[in-house]
N, C-alpha and C positions, 0 to 999 in steps of 0.2 A: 545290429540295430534295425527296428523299424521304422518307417514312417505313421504315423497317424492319419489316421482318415478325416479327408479335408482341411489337411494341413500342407504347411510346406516346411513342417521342423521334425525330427529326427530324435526316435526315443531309445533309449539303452533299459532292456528287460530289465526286470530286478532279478536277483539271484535266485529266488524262486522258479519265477517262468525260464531264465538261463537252466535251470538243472533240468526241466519239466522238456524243453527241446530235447538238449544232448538226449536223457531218458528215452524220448521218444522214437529216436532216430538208429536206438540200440539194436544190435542181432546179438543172437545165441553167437555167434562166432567171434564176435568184437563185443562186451558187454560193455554198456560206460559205466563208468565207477559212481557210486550212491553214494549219498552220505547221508549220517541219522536221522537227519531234521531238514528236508527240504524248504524249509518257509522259513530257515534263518539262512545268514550268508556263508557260503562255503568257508572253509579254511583258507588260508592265501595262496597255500602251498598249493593245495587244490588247482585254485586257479591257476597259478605259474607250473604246474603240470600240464593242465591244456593247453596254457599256451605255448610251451614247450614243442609239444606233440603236433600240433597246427603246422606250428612254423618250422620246422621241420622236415615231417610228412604230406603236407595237403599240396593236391596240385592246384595252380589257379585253373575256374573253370567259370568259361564266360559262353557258357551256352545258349543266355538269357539277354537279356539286354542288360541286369548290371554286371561287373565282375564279381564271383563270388571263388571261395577259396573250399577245396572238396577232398576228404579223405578217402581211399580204396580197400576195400577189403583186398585184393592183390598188389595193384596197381601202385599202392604205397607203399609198398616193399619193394620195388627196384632197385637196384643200386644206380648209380651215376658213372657215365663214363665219358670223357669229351669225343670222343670217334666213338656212338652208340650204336647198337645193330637192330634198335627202335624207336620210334618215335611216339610220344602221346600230343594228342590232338579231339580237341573238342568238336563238336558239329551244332549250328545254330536251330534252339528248337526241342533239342535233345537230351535228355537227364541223365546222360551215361558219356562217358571217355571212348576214345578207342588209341590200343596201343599199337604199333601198324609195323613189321618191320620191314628195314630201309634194305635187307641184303640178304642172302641163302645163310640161315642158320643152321649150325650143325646141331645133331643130337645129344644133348646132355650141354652143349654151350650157355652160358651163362645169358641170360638179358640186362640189357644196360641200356638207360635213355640219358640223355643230357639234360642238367640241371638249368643249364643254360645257354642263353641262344648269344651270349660274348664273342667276340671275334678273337680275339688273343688272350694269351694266357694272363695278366697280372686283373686282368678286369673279369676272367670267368671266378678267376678264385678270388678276388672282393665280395663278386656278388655271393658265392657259397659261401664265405667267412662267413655273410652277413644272414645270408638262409640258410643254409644248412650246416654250419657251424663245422665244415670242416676244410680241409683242404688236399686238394687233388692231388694225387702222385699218379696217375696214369703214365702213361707212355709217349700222350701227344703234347700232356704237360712237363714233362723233364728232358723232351728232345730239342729240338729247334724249334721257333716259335714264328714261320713263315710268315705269319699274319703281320709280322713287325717287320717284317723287309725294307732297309733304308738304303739310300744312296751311299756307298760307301767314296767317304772323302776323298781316298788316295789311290783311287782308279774308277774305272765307268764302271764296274759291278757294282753289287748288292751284298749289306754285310747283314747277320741273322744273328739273333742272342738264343741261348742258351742255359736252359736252367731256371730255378723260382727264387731261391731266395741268393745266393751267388751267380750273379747272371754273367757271363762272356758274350762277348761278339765276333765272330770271325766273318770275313770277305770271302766269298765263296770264288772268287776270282785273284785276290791277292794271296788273299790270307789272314792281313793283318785285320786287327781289328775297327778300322771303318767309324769311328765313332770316338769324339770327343767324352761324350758326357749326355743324358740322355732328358737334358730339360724341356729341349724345345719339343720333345717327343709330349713331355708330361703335360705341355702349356695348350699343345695342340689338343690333346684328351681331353683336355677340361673346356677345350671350346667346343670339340664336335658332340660332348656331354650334354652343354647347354641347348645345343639346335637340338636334339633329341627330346629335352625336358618340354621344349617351349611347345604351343600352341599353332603359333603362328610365327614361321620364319620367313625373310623374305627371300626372293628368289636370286638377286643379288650377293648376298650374305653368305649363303650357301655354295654358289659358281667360287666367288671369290675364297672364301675359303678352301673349296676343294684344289683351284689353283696355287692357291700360298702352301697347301699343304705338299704338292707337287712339288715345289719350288723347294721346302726345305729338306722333306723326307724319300722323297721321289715317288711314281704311280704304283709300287705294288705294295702300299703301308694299306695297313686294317682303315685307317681313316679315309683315305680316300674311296676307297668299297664302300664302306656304310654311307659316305655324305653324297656318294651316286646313286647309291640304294634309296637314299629317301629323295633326293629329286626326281625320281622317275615313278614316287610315287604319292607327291603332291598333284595337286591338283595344275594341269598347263596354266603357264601365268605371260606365255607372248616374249619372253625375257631367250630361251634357247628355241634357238633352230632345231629344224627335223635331224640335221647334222650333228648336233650336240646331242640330240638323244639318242644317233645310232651309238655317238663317242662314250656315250653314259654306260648303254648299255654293254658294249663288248669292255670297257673296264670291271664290269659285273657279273658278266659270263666268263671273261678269262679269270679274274681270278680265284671266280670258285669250280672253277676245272680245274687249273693249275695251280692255285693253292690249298684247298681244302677239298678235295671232289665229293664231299658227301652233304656240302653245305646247302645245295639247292633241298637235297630230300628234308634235313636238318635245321633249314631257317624259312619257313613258310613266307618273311616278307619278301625272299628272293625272288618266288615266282609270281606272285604280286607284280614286283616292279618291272619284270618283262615282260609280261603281259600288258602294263601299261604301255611298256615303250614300244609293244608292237601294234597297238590301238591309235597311239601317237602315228608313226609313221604310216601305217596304211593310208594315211590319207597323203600323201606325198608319192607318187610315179618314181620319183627317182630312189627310192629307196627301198626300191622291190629286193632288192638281191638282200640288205642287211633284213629285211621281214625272214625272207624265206632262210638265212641262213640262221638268223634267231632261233624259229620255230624248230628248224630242224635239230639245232641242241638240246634243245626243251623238251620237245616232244618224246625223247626214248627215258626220258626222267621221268615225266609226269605218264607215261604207260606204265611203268616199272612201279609206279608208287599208289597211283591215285586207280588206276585199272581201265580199260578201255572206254567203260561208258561215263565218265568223269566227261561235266562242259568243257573243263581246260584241256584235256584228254583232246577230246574232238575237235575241239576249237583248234588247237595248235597242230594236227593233224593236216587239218585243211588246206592252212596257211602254208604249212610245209611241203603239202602236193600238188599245189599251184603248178611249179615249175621246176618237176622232178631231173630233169636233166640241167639245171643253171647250175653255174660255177655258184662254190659255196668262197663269199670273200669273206670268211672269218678263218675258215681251215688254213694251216699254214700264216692265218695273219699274227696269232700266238703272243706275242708280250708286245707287239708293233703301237698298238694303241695306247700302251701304257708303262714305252717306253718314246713316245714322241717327244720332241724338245719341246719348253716349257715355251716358248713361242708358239707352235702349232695346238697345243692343247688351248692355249687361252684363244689363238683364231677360232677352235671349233666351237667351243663353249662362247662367244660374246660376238657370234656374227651378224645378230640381227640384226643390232642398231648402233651408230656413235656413241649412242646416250648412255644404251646399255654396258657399251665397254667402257666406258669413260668411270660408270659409279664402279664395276666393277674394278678397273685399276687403283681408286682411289682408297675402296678396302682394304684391297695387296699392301697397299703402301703404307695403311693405316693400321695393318695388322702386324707388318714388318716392325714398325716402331713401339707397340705395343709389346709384341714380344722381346724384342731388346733393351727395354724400359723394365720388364718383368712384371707389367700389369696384370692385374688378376682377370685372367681369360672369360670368367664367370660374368664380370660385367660390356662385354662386349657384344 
């Protein structure tokens, strides 16, 4: 659809000027399909051919100021793999893709980019059910699915499922399987679903959620990743301390070192939000050491990816040669952060203020019986 000029409403071509685009936009190598009589309305099927083919094929491509959705003469031939060995990425400004690879590819090896930027398995394959109408059997979808790592009930390890549609769970520490029943898993989804959707969340809502989710699944579940990931890259709102966002971010650097290592090259908002959090902290003296040991994780990703003369490149470069001989406190810190006890996680997260801890327990508590009620997460 267009807009009209000197309006502010939204016209849909007629089928004429729709065949007179596609037409337009045809090569010798892709022809789009005619039909006898332009100036009457396609066949239906017609239509649900292209839109077929759209939905599909087309990558979204927001190179412009609105989102638009782009077909390749190569580019839409890729196949999909959840551990890809490229990535596609738009650039603002620019009427073309680029597809970038993440690792040394061998000769004659296949290319594969991810369909999706999901953090675990049952929600990467929703979203392909729902675009591209299939479903994954890779390798990293039918092994253990790390990104769902819970607290397993019947000792201090971690139990991990297995599988897409008969799922197991085993304790990587016991054995046994670690898990009653996986509601509260499905209840929490559907909450950190809604802070995604929304516009505007508060920064309350999100602390406190990420704590509750702590409390029932423990720190290395996919949700607490993502609901760190997107506080560090809201806008500061005076609610966390310089502390909470070093806490943020090595929840977010460890787990895509140790659970996924290809996710920084593979989810563009990862280096986003450490970027934020090291913009955050530099204004704080005492957090010299989590700056410098930030950058320095960052920095041999964004070389290896974006190339030397990239700003993040250089930017995170600097930060990291600050003070090339300081102890690195994240090396060796390794799962410390995000195995703290659920008392010390909520100290670092709600130390500013009384007030601020106060609303934020009152969620925990208000979230606790919601979920035990089996209220619908959606209106919360």
């Amino acid at each position: 659809s267009e807009m009209e000029a000197g309006t502010d409403t939204y016209r849909t071509p007629d089928a004429a000027e729709f065949v007179n685009i596609l037409q337009s936009h045809g090569t010798p190598q892709v022809p789009i399909p005619s039909i006898p009589d332009p100036t009457t309305p396609p066949p239906h099927e017609w239509f649900k051919r292209w839109s077929e083919v759209l939905q599909v094929n087309a990558w979204g491509f927001s190179a412009f100021e609105d989102d638009h959705r782009a077909l390749f003469l190569l580019g839409s031939f890729v196949n999909h793999s959840c551990s890809p060995n490229i990535r596609y990425d738009t650039k603002q400004g620019r009427n073309d893709a680029a597809f970038t690879s993440l690792r040394d590819i061998l000769p004659g090896e296949e290319l594969t980019v991810s369909y999706s930027h999901q953090l675990c398995t049952p929600l990467r394959h929703e979203e392909m059910r729902y675009d591209r109408r299939f479903t994954c059997k890779c390798e990293r979808c039918v092994g253990v699915d790390y990104a769902r790592a819970r607290r397993c009930k019947d000792c201090e390890g971690f139990t991990y499922p297995t599988g897409i549609d008969d799922v197991t769970w085993k304790c990587s520490t016991c054995g046994g399987p670690g898990v009653e029943d996986e509601k509260d898993e499905k209840w929490l989804t559907l909450l950190t679903q809604t802070h995604m959707e929304l516009e505007e969340t508060t920064e309350v809502n999100l602390v406190a959620d990420l704590l509750f989710t702590i409390q029932v699944l423990g720190s290395r579940h996919w949700i607490v990743m993502a609901l760190a990931e997107h506080l560090l890259t809201i806008p500061e709102r005076g609610g966390i301390t310089h502390d909470g966002y070093a806490y943020l971010a090595r929840i977010v650097l460890n787990w895509s070192l140790e659970v996924y290592p290809m996710l920084m090259l593979t989810r563009p908002l990862i280096v986003q939000a450490l970027n934020n959090c090291i913009a955050k902290l530099q204004s704080s003296d005492k957090q010299t050491l989590s700056i410098i040991s930030l950058a320095k994780h960052i920095y041999p990703v964004l070389l290896t990816f974006r190339g030397p003369t990239d700003p993040d490149t250089m930017g995170m470069k600097a930060v990291a040669a600050m003070y090339p001989s300081a102890s690195d406190p994240l090396l060796g810190f390794a799962w410390a952060a995000c195995t703290a006890r659920d008392d010390e996680c909520f100290k670092m997260l709600t130390s500013s203020s009384p007030g601020f801890r106060d609303l934020v327990r009152k969620r925990i508590t208000f979230l606790r019986s919601e979920m035990e009620k089996g209220s619908d997460a959606y209106e919360l």
